[in-house]
N, C-alpha and C positions, 0 to 999 in steps of 0.2 A: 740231740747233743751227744748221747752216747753214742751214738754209731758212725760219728764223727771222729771217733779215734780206735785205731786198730787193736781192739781188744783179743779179739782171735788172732791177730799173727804173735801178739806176745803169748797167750798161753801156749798155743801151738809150739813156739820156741821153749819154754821152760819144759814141756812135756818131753819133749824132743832129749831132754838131757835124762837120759832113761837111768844112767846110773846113779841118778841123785835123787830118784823117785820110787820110793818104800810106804808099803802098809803103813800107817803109822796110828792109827785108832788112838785116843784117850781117854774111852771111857765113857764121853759124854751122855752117851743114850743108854747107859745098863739099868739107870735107874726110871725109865721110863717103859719097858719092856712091860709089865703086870699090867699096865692099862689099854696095853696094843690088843686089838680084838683074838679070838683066836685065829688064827689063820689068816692075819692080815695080808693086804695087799697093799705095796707101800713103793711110791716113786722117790728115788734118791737123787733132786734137782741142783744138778752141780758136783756130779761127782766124784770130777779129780781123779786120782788113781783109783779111787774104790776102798779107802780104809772101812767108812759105812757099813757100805755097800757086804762086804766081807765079812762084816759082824753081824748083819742082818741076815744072811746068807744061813749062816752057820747058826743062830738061831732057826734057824726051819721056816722062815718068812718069806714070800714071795715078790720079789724085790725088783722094780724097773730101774736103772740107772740111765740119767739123761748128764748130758755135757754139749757145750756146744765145739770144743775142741775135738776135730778127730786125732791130735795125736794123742790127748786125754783119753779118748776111746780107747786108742791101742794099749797105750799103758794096762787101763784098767784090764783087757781082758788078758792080756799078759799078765797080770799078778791076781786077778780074779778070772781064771779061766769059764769057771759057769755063767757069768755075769751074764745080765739079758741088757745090752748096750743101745741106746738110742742114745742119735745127735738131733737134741732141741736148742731152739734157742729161746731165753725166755723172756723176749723183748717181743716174738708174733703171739699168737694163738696156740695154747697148747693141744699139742696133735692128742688129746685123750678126751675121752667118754665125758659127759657129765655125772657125777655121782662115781668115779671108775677105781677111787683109792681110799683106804680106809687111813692110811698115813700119808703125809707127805713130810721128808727130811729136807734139809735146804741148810745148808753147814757153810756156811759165810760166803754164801753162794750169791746173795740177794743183795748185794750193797754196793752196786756196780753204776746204779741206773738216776737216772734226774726223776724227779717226785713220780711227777704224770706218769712215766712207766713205772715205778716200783709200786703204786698203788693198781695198775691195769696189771702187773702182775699178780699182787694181792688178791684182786677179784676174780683170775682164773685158778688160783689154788683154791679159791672158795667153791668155785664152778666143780673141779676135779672130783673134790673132796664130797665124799657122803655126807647128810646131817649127823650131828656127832661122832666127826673123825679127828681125825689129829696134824695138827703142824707142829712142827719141833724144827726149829731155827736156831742159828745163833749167825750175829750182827757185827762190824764192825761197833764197838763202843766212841763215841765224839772223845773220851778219853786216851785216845788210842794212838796217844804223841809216837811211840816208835815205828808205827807205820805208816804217818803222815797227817792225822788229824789237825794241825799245827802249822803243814807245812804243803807248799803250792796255792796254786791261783782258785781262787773261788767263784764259782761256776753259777751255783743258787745255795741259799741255806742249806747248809748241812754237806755240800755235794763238793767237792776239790779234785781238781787234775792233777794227778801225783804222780810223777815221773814219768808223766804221755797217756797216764788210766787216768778214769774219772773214776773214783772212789768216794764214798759215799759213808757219813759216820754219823752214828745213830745215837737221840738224845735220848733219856726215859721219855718223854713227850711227843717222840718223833714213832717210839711202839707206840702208843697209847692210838697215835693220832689214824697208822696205819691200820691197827687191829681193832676197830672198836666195834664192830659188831661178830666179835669171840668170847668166847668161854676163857678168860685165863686158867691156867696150869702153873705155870713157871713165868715168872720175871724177874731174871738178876743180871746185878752184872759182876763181873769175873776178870782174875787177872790171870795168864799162861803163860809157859816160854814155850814162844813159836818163832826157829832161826834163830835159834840164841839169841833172839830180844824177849823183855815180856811185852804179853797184848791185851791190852784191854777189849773185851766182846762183850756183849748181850744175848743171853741164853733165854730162847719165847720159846714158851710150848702153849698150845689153848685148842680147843673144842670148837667146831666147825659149830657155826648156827645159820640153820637156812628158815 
């Protein structure tokens, strides 16, 4: 279903608009930083220009950024010149090690997909990830009327084609039902202004169990 609709030429095209694409970091991971190993090693799945990316960096982290946009790519290493850039996509088999990250970020990266693939994605973050490492996500919220929760054709539970994307908006029950053999950390949910709308998201962090 998702790859049923051109999801890479739209980002491809948004990237492409270089002067409207800045660092824009908010914060979200400062308070998660004490529990990162020392010297972690941490893939950032979806990572846009590299706001993350940029702050992980500059903490002294060792930092893989994936995107499946290559103009996404260019971006990034144009405003993240050291960036260590790979194009994945996270709908095959992730090209990484078993056991190969002690973090993995994933910044509203993950809410693109129909069930079947967002939980085969699930299970290869679990594959990547050491026993007790770390996921730190945040979600499209089912709250999340300004960006279309509300609004387009309904695909399956939870899943809407919103302006030619399949987007995808997340219940508390819909983490629970994907995470259930993790350690929670963090479950909330949260309201921001992103594009001068506000947005409703879900902020998951939890502890790998193998």
């Amino acid at each position: 279903m998702y790859k049923e609709y051109k999801q890479e030429e739209h980002w491809d095209g948004h990237y492409r608009k270089k002067d409207n694409v800045v660092l824009n970091y908010d914060g979200w991971l400062d308070k998660y930083i004490d529990i990162f190993p020392q010297n972690a090693k941490i893939v950032d799945l979806g990572c846009g220009s590299g706001s993350d990316t940029d702050f992980l960096l500059k903490k002294g982290f060792s930092v893989c950024s994936t995107d499946f946009s290559e103009e996404a790519l260019k971006v990034l290493k144009s405003l993240v010149p050291q960036a260590k850039a790979l194009k994945v996509d996270l709908t095959e088999k992730l090209p990484f090690e078993d056991n190969e990250f002690d973090v993995v970020v994933a910044d509203l990266s993950l809410h693109y997909f129909e069930w079947v693939l967002t939980k085969q994605i699930e299970t290869e973050i679990k594959r990547i990830l050491r026993n007790e490492g770390i996921i730190i996500a945040r979600f499209n919220s089912d709250k999340d009327y300004g960006f279309g929760a509300d609004n387009g054709k309904i695909l399956e539970p939870g899943l809407r084609l919103v302006h030619g994307r399949t987007k995808r908006f997340f219940s508390e029950k819909d983490i629970d039902d994907l995470f259930t053999n993790w350690k929670i950390i963090c479950k909330c949910e949260n309201i921001t202004e992103r594009y001068l709308k506000a947005k409703a998201y879900w902020e998951f962090a939890a502890y790998n169990r193998k």
